[in-house]
VMD Tcl script that draws the C-alpha trace (Angstrom):
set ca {
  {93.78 95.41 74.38}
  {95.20 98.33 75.95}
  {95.88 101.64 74.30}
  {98.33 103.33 76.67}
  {101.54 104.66 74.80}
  {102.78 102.35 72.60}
  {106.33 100.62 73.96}
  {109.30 100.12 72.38}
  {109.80 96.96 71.00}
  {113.80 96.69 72.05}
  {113.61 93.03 73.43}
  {114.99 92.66 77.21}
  {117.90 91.28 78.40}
  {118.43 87.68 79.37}
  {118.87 86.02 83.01}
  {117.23 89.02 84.64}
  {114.16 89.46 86.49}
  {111.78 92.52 87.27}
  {109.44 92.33 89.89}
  {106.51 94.83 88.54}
  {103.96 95.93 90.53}
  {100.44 95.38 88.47}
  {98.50 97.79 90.34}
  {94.83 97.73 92.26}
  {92.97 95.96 89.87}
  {92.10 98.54 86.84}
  {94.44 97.46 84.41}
  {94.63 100.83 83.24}
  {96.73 101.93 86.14}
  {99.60 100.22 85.85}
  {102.73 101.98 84.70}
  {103.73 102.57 81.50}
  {107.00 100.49 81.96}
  {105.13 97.81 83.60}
  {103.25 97.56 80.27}
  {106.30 97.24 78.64}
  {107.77 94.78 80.37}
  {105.08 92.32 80.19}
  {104.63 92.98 76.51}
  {108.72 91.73 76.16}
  {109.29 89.06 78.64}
  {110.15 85.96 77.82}
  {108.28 84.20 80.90}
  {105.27 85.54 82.90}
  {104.72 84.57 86.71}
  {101.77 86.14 87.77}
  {99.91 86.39 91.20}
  {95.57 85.95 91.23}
  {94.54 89.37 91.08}
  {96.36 90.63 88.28}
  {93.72 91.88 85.92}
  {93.24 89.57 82.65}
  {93.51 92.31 80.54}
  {97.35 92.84 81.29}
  {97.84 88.75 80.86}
  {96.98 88.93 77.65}
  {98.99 91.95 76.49}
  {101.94 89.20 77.07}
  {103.68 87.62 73.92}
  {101.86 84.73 72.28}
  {104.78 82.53 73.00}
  {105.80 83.72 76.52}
  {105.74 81.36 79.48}
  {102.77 82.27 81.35}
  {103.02 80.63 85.21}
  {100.74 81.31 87.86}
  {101.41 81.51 91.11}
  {98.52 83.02 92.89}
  {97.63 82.75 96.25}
  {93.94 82.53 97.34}
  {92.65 83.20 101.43}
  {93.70 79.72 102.77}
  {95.00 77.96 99.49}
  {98.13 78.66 98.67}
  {99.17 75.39 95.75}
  {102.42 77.08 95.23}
  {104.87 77.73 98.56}
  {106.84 81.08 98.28}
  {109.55 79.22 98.65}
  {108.85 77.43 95.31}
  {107.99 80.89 93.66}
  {111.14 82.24 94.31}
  {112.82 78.63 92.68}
  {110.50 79.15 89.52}
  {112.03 82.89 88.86}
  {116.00 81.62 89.39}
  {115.12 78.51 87.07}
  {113.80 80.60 84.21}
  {116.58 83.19 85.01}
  {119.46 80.96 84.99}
  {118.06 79.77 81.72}
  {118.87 83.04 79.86}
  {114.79 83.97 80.42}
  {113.86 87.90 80.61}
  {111.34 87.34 83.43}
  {108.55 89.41 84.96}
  {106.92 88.69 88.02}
  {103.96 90.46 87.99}
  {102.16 91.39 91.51}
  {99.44 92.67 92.24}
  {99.43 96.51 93.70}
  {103.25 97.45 94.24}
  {105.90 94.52 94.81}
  {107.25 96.22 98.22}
  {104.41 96.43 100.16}
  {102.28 93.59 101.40}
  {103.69 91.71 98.24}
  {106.77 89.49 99.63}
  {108.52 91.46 96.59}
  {111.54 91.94 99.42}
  {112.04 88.69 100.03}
  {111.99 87.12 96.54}
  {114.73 89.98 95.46}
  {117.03 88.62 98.15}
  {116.86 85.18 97.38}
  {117.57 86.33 93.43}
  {119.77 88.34 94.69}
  {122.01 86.11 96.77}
  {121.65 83.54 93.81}
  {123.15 86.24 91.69}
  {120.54 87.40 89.53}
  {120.42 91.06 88.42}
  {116.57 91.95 89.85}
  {115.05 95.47 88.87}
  {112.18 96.73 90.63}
  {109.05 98.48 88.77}
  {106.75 99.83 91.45}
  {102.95 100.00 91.61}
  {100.19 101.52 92.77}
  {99.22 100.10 95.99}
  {95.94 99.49 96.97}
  {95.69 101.58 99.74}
  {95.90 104.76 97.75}
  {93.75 103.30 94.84}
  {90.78 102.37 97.47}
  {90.97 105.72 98.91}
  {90.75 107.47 96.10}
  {88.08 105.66 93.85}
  {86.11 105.40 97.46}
  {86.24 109.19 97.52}
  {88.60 110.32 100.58}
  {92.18 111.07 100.97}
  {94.41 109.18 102.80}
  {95.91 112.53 104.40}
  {94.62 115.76 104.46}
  {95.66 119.50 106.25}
  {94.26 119.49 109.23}
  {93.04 116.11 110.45}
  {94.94 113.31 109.18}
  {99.24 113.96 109.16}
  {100.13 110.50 108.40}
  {99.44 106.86 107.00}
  {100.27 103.36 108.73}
  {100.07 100.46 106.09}
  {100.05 97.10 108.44}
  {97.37 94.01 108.31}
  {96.74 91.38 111.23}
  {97.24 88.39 109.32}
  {101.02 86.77 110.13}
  {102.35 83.88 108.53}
  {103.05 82.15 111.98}
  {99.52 83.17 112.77}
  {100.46 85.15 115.60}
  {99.52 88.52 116.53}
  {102.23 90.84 116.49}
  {100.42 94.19 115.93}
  {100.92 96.98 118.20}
  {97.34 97.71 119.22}
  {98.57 100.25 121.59}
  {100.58 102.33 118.79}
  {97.60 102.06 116.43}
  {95.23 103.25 118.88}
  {97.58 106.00 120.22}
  {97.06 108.52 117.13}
  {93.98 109.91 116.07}
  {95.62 112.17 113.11}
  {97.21 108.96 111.60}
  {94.76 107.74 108.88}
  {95.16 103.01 109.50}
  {94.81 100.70 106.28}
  {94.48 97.14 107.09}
  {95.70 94.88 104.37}
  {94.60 91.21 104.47}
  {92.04 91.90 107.39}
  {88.89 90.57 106.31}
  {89.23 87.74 108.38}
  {90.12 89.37 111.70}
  {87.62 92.11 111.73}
  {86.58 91.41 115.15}
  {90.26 91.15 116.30}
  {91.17 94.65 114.78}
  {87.42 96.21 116.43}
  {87.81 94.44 119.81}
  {91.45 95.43 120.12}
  {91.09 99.65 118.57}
  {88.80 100.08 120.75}
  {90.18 98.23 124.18}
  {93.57 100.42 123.51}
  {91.52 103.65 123.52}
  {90.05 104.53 120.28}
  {86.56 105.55 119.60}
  {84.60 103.15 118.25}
  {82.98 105.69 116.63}
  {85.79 106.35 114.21}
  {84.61 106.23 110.90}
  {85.68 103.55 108.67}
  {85.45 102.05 105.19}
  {85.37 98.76 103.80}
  {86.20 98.34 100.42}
  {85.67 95.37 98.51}
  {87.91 94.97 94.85}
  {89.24 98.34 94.98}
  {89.70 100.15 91.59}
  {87.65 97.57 89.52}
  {84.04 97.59 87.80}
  {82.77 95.55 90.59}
  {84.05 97.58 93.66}
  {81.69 97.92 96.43}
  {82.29 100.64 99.69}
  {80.89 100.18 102.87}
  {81.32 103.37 104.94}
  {80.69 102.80 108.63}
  {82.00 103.24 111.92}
  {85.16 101.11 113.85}
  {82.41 99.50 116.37}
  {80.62 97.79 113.33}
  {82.79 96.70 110.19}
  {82.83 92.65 111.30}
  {79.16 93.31 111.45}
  {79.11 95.71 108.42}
  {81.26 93.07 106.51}
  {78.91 89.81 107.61}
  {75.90 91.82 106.62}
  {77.02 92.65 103.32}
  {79.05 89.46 102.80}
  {81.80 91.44 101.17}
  {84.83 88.99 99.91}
  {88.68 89.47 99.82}
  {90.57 91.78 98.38}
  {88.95 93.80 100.62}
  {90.84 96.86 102.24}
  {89.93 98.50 105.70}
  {90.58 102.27 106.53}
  {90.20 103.56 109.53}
  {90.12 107.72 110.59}
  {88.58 111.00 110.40}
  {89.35 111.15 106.65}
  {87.24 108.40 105.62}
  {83.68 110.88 106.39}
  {85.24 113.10 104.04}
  {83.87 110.59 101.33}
  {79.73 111.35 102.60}
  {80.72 114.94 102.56}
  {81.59 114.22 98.71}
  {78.47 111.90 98.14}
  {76.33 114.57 99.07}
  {77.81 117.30 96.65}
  {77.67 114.88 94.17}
  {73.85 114.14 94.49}
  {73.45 117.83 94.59}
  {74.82 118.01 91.14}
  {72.81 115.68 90.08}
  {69.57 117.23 91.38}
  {70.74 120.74 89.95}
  {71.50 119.35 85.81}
  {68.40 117.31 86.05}
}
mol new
graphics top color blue
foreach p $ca { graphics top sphere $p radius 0.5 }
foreach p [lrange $ca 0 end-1] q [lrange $ca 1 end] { graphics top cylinder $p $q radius 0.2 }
display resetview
């Protein structure tokens, strides 16, 4: 069981639905009022790589539903999702629908808040922490920092229509924006073939980082030329994040000071 600060126990009101973002992985990241929440809901609809630990803070007689999507299985439609949270709300439930990392980004959390919302359900939003900022940081680099990276673009190369509608170009342009790749296990070779045709180095480093924020989180550090061979080699799996940008050799820099420590207290 968790042992974060203890919740109120003032029970939630009915017809209503949060969408609360779980966080990385480590179950001990998600918000306070995420905790909450789950702990009071009357039904639980859950995605795959919400963390067991935060299932089972959930009442003993809650609804528990899941939902979760895996990399070319998905056994329940988003269009069916978003049915399952207006049943349970029109039926005077307090639901939670509990995604992984933060509802708004990468987590269709904008499109199941406009179908509750044009169905006239009152939906509250409880954000997470998204997994590029957790994989950065556990994989020892910022995401920004003074001097060589001034910005952040979130995207991924996997579409729904399957269709590539990323702006290679754009990505490419701008070597002080640090790139995260959601969902781009798959198209490695898309992502390296197309960097590098629009004009960036392919010696960029990079990182690969497999379950991000949990016990079992591997980082592969590497340059933009090799992660589809980097991630074949090492047969990493998803939820694996890519980053891409000067930042990411910030993280040897830290290895090395660590293993200096090390060496010195021994």
């Amino acid at each position: 069981m968790l042992t974060v600060i203890k919740p109120h126990s003032k029970a939630l009101p009915a017809g209503q639905v949060w969408l609360v973002g779980a966080g990385p992985g480590d179950p001990e990241l998600i918000s306070v009022k995420g905790l909450r929440l789950i702990r009071q809901a009357d039904v639980l609809v859950y995605d795959r790589l919400v963390a067991s630990e935060l299932l089972s803070e959930a009442r003993a007689d809650a609804v528990m539903v899941d939902v979760g999507k895996r990399p070319g299985h998905h056994p329940v439609p988003q269009h069916q999702i978003e049915n399952i949270l207006l049943m349970h709300a029109r039926a005077g439930k307090s639901v939670v629908r509990l995604k992984g990392g933060d509802p708004f980004v990468f987590g269709r959390g904008g499109e199941e808040m406009v179908s509750l919302q044009a169905a006239g359900i009152i939906v509250s939003v409880v954000p997470g922490i998204t997994a590029a900022s957790a994989c950065a940081a556990t994989a020892g680099f910022p995401l920004t920092q003074r001097g060589m990276a001034s910005g952040v673009c979130l995207t991924t190369a996997h579409y729904a229509d399957e269709q590539d509608h990323t702006h290679w170009q754009s990505l490419a342009a701008d070597r002080s924006r640090t790139l995260v790749f959601y969902m781009g296990l798959a198209s490695l070779a898309t992502i390296r073939s197309n960097l590098i045709k629009h004009g960036l180095s392919g010696s960029t480093p990079a990182a690969l980082i497999e379950n991000g924020s949990r016990n079992d989180q591997r980082t592969c550090y590497c340059s933009v030329a090799e992660i589809d061979r980097v991630a074949r080699n090492h047969k990493l799996q998803s939820p694996c994040l890519l980053v891409i940008g000067d930042v990411v050799a910030l993280a040897e820099q830290n290895n090395k000071v660590e293993q200096a420590a090390d060496v010195l207290s021994a």
